[in-house]
C-alpha positions in Angstrom: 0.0 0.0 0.0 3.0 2.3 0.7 3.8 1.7 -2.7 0.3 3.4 -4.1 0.5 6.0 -2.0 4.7 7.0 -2.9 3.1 6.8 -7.0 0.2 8.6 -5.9 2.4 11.7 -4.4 4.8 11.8 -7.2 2.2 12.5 -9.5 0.2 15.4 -7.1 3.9 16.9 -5.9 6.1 16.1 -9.0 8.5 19.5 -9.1 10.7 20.8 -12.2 13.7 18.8 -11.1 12.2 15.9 -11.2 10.3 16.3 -14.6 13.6 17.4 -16.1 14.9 13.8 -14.9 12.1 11.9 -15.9 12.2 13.5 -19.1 15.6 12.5 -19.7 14.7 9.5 -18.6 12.1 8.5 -21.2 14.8 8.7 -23.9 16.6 5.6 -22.3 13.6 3.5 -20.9 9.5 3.3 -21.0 8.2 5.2 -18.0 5.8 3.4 -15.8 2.5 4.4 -15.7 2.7 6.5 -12.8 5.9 8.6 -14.3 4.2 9.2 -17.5 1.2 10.8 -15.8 3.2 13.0 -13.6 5.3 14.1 -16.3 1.9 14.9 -18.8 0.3 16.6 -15.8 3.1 18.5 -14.9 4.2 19.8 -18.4 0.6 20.7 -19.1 1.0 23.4 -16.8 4.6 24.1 -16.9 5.8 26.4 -19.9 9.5 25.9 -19.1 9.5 22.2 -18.7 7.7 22.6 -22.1 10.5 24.0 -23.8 13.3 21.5 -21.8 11.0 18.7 -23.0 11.4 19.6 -26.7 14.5 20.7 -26.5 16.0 17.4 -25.3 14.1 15.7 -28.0 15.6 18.0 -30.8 18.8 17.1 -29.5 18.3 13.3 -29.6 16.6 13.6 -32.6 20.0 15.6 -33.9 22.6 13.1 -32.6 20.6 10.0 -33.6 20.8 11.8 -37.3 24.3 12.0 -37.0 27.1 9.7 -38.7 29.7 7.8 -36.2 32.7 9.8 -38.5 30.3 13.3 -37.7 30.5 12.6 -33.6 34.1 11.7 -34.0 34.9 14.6 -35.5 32.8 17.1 -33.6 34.6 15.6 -30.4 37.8 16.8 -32.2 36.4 20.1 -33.0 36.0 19.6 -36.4 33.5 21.6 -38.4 30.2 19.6 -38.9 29.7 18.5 -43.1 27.9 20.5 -44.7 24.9 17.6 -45.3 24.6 17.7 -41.9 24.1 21.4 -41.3 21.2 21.2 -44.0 19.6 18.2 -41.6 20.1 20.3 -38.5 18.3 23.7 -40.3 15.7 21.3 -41.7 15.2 19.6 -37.7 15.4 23.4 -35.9 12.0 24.1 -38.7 10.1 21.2 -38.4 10.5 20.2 -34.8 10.8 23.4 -33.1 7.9 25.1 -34.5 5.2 25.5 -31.7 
């Protein structure tokens, strides 16, 4: 019963830092049941958690898009390939857009 009732307060008292987590979180693993609604419920009425929320997905979105070579070189401070600038602009249009 202590179980409900820990599921049950995380969704009534779920706070920024802890969206921001469980956001990040969904990107590596299903939430349960009780996660998900917190998260929906609290980024219904949160505008920055909102923006964090789609900004973390542009950025998966963006790295997932990019080559193995593209990271490599990146973490060498290369300059990104042209190609993949185009995808990026393409991405900041389409996924951004409110």
């Amino acid at each position: 019963m202590k179980s409900f009732f820990n599921k049950l307060q995380l969704i009534l008292t779920i706070q920024c830092a802890r969206a921001a987590e469980l956001t990040s979180e969904s990107l590596e693993r299903p939430l349960e049941l009780h996660e998900r609604a917190a998260l929906r419920g609290h980024i219904l009425g949160c505008w920055s958690c909102r923006q964090f929320e789609k900004q973390i997905q542009f950025l998966h979105t963006a790295f997932a898009q990019m080559k193995r070579d593209e990271i490599a070189s990146l973490a060498q401070g290369e300059q990104l390939d042209e190609a993949f600038k185009q995808r990026l602009k393409q991405l900041t249009r389409d996924d951004l857009s409110d």
